[in-house]
C-alpha positions as CSV (number, residue, x, y, z in Angstrom):
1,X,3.1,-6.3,-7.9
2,X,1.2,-9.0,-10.0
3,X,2.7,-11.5,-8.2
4,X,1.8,-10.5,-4.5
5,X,-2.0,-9.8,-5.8
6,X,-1.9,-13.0,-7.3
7,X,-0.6,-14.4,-4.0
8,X,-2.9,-12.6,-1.8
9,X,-5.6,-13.4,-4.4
10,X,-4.3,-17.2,-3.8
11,X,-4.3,-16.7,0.2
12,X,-8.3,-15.5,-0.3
13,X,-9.2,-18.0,-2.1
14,X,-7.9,-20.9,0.3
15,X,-9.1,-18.6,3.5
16,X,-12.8,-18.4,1.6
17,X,-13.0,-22.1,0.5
18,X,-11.4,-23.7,4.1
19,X,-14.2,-21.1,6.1
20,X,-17.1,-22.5,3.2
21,X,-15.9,-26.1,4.2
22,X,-16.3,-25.5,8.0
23,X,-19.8,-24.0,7.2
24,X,-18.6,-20.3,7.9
25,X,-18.8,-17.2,5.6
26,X,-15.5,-15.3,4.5
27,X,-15.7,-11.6,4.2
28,X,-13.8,-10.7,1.1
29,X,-12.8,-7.4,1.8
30,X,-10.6,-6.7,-1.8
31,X,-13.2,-4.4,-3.5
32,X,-13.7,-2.3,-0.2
33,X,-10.0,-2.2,0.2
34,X,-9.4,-1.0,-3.6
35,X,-7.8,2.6,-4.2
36,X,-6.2,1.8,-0.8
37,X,-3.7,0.0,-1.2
38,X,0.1,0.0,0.3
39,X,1.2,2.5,-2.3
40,X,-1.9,4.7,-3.0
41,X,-1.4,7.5,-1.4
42,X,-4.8,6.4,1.3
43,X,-3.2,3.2,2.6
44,X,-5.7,1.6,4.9
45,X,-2.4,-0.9,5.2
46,X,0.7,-0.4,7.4
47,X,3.5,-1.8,5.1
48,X,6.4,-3.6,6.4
49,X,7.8,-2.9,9.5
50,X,11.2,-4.7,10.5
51,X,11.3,-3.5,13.6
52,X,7.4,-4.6,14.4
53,X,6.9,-7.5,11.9
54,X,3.3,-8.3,13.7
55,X,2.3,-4.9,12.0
56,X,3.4,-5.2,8.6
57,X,0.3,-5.3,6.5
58,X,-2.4,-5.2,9.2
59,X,-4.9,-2.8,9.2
60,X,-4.6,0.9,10.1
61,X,-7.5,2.1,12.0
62,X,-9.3,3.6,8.8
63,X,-8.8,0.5,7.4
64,X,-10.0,-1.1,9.8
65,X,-13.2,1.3,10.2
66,X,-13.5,1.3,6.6
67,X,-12.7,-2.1,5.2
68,X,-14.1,-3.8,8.0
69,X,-16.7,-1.9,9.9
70,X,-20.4,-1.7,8.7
């Protein structure tokens, strides 16, 4: 687990620094997303699917109205 937070945490930080340099703002969305994660129980997250790669750890729609929705 510490090692795919610290790669997502990684995969942020690049994403955040790359928009900064092309004078756009990243939304972090880490805290809102926190108590949700793939094993929690409340997963805003699908988790891997093999037979639908594309949809492996994209949004579900409460994630997506909670994590990214004002």
């Amino acid at each position: 687990r510490k090692a795919i937070n610290d790669a997502a945490d990684l995969l942020n930080n690049v994403t955040a620094a790359r928009a900064r340099a092309y004078g756009y703002t990243f939304g972090d969305v880490r805290t809102t997303f926190t108590g949700h994660e793939l094993c929690s129980g409340d997963a805003w997250l699908h988790s891997v699917d093999w037979l639908n790669i594309g949809n492996s750890y994209h949004p579900k729609a409460a994630g997506q109205s909670g994590g990214y929705l004002p």
